[in-house]
C-alpha positions as CSV (number, residue, x, y, z in Angstrom):
1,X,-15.3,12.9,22.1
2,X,-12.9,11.6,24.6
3,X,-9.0,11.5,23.2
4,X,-7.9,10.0,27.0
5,X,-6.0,6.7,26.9
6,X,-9.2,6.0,28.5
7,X,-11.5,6.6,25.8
8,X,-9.2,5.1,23.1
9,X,-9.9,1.8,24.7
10,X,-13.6,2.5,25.1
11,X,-13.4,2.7,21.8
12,X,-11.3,0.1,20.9
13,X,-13.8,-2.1,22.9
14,X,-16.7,-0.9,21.3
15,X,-15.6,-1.4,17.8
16,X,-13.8,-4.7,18.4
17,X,-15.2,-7.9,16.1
18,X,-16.7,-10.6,17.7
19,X,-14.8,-12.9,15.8
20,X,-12.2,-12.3,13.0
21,X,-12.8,-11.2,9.4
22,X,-11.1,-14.0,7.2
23,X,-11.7,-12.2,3.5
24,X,-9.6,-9.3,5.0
25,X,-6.8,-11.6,6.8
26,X,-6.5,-13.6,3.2
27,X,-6.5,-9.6,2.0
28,X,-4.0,-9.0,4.1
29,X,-1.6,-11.6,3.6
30,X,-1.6,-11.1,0.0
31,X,-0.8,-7.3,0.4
32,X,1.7,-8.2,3.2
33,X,3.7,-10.8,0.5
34,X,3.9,-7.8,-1.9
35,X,5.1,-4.9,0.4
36,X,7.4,-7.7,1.6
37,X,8.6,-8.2,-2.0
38,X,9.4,-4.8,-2.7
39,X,11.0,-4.7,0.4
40,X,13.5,-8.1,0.2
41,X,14.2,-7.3,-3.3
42,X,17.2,-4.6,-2.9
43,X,19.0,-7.3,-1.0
44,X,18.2,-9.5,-3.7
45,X,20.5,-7.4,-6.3
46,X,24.2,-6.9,-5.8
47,X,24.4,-4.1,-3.4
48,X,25.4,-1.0,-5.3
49,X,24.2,-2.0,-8.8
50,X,20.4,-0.5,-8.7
51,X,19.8,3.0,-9.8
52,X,17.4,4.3,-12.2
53,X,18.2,7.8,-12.7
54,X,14.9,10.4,-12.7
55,X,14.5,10.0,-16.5
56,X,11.6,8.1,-15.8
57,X,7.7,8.1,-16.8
58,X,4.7,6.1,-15.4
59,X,3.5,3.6,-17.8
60,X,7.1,3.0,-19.3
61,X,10.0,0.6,-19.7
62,X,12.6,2.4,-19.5
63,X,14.3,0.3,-16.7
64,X,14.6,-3.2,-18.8
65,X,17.9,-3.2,-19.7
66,X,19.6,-2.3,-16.1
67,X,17.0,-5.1,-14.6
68,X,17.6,-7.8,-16.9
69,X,21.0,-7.6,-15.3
70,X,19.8,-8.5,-11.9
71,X,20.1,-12.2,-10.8
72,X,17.4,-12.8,-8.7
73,X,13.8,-13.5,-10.9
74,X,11.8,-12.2,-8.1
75,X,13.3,-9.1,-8.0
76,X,13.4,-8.9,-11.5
77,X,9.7,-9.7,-10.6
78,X,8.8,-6.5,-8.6
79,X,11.7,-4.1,-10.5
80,X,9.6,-4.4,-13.8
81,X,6.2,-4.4,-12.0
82,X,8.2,-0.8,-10.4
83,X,9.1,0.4,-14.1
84,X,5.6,-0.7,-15.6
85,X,3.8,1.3,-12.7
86,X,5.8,3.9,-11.4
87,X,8.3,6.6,-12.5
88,X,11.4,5.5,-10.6
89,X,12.8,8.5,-10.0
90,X,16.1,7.8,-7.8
91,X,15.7,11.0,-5.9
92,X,11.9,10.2,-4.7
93,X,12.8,6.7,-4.1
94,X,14.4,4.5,-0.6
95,X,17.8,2.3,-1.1
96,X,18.5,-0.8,0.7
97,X,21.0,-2.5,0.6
98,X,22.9,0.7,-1.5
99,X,19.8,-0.1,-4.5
100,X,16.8,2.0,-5.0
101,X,13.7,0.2,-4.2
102,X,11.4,-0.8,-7.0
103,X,8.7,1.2,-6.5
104,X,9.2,5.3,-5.5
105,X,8.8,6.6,-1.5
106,X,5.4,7.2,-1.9
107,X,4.3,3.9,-3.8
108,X,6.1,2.2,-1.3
109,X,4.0,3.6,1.5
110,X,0.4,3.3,-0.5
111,X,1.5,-0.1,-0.2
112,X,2.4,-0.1,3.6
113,X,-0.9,1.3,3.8
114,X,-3.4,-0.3,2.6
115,X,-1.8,-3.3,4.4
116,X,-2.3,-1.9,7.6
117,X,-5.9,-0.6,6.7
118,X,-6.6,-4.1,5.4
119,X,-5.3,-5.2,9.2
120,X,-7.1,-3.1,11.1
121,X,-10.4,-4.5,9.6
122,X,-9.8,-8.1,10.1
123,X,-10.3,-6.9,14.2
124,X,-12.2,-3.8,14.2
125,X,-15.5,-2.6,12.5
126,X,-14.9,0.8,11.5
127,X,-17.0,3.2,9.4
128,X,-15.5,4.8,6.6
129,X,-16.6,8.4,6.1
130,X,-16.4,11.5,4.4
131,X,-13.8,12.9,7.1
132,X,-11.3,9.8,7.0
133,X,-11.7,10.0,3.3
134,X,-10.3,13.6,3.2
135,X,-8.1,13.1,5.8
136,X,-6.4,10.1,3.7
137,X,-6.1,11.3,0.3
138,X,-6.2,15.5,0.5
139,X,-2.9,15.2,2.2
140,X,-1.4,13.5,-1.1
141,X,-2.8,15.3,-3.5
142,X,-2.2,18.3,-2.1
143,X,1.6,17.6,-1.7
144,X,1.3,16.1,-5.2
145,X,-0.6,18.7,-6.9
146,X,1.3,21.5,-5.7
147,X,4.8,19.6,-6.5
148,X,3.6,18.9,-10.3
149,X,2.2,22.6,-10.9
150,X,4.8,24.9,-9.0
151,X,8.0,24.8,-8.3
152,X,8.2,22.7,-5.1
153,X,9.8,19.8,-4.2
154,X,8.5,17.7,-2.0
155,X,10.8,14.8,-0.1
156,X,10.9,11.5,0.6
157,X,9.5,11.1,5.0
158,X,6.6,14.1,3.2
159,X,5.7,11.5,0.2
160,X,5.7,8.6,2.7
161,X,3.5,10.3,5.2
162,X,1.0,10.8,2.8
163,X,1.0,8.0,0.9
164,X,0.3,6.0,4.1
165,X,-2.3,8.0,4.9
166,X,-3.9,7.7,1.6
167,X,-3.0,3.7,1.6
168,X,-4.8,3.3,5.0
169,X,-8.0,5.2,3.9
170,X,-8.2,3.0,0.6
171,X,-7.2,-0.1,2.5
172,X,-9.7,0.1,4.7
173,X,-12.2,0.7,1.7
174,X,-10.6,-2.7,0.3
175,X,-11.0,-4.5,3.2
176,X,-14.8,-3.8,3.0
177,X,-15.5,-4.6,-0.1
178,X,-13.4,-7.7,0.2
179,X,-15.4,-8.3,3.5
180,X,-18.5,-8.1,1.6
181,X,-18.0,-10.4,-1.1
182,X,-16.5,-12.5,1.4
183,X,-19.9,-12.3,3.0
184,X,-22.1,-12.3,-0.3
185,X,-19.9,-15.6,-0.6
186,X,-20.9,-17.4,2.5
187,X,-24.5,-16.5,1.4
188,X,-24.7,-18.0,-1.7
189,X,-23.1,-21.0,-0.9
190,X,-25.8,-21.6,2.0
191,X,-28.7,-20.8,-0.7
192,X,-27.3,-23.4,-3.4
193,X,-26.6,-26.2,-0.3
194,X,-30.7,-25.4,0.3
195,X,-32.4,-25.2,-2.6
196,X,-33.6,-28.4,-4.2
């Protein structure tokens, strides 16, 4: 395999699509409006005033009362989606804008992820295999797994560095399937237009 500049663009050429995937643009946009989201929303509380704690639990409320006190609905929006879906924890999380983010460092990046595995389908056609799988999501569990059973603590660039790489892997597996129906679509629409 050539790793040359050279060979990169061989292979960028050679895996190019002839035209552009429009199920995994729409894809794309969707997942780009909700990293977005989570992004805008510290700047959308009073700067200082967001700050969970590390008391919580995935699958909990225990965040309601402190975000019922934020002004803006759609942060409110993606700060309760954060406490529905994701412990919170202020040391594992990002501030902007001096609040923590919604969702913790590694959510965050799962996000940022499958985003940009979602956009690198709508121009190339890439095969997912075995190898990209492990290289995506071995890297987070293993920081994960070993962090939950022993004694070690992880941080945040770690838990974003993995989570990417897990979010590119499974955006990339999103972006086929979404491809694919997006196709199965197309298909079945031109069958009902010529049957009688």
């Amino acid at each position: 395999m050539d790793v040359s500049l050279t060979g990169l663009r061989r292979w960028l050429s050679d895996n190019r699509r002839n035209k552009l995937d429009k199920p995994s643009a729409v894809a794309f946009v969707i997942l780009l409006i909700w990293f977005a989201g989570n992004v805008v929303s510290p700047y959308l509380a009073t700067a200082g005033t967001v700050d969970f704690g590390n008391d919580g639990v995935v699958g909990g409320s225990e965040n309601d009362a402190e975000i019922a006190l934020i002004d803006s609905g759609f942060a409110r929006f993606f700060y309760h989606a954060g406490d529905a879906n994701c412990h919170q924890h202020t040391d594992r999380s990002f501030f902007l804008n001096d609040n923590q983010m919604p969702f913790c460092s590694r959510c965050t990046a799962i996000f940022f992820g499958l985003g940009l595995g979602v956009f690198i389908l709508i121009f190339l056609s890439l095969e997912l295999n075995i190898i990209w799988i492990i290289l995506g999501l071995v890297p987070m569990a293993l920081d994960g797994g070993i962090q939950l059973l022993t004694d070690y603590e992880s941080n945040n660039p770690l838990r974003f560095i993995t989570g990417c790489l897990a979010g590119i892997v499974t955006g990339i597996a999103l972006g086929y399937i979404v491809s694919e129906m997006g196709k199965m679509a197309i298909n079945r629409r031109g069958l009902k237009k010529g049957s009688p």
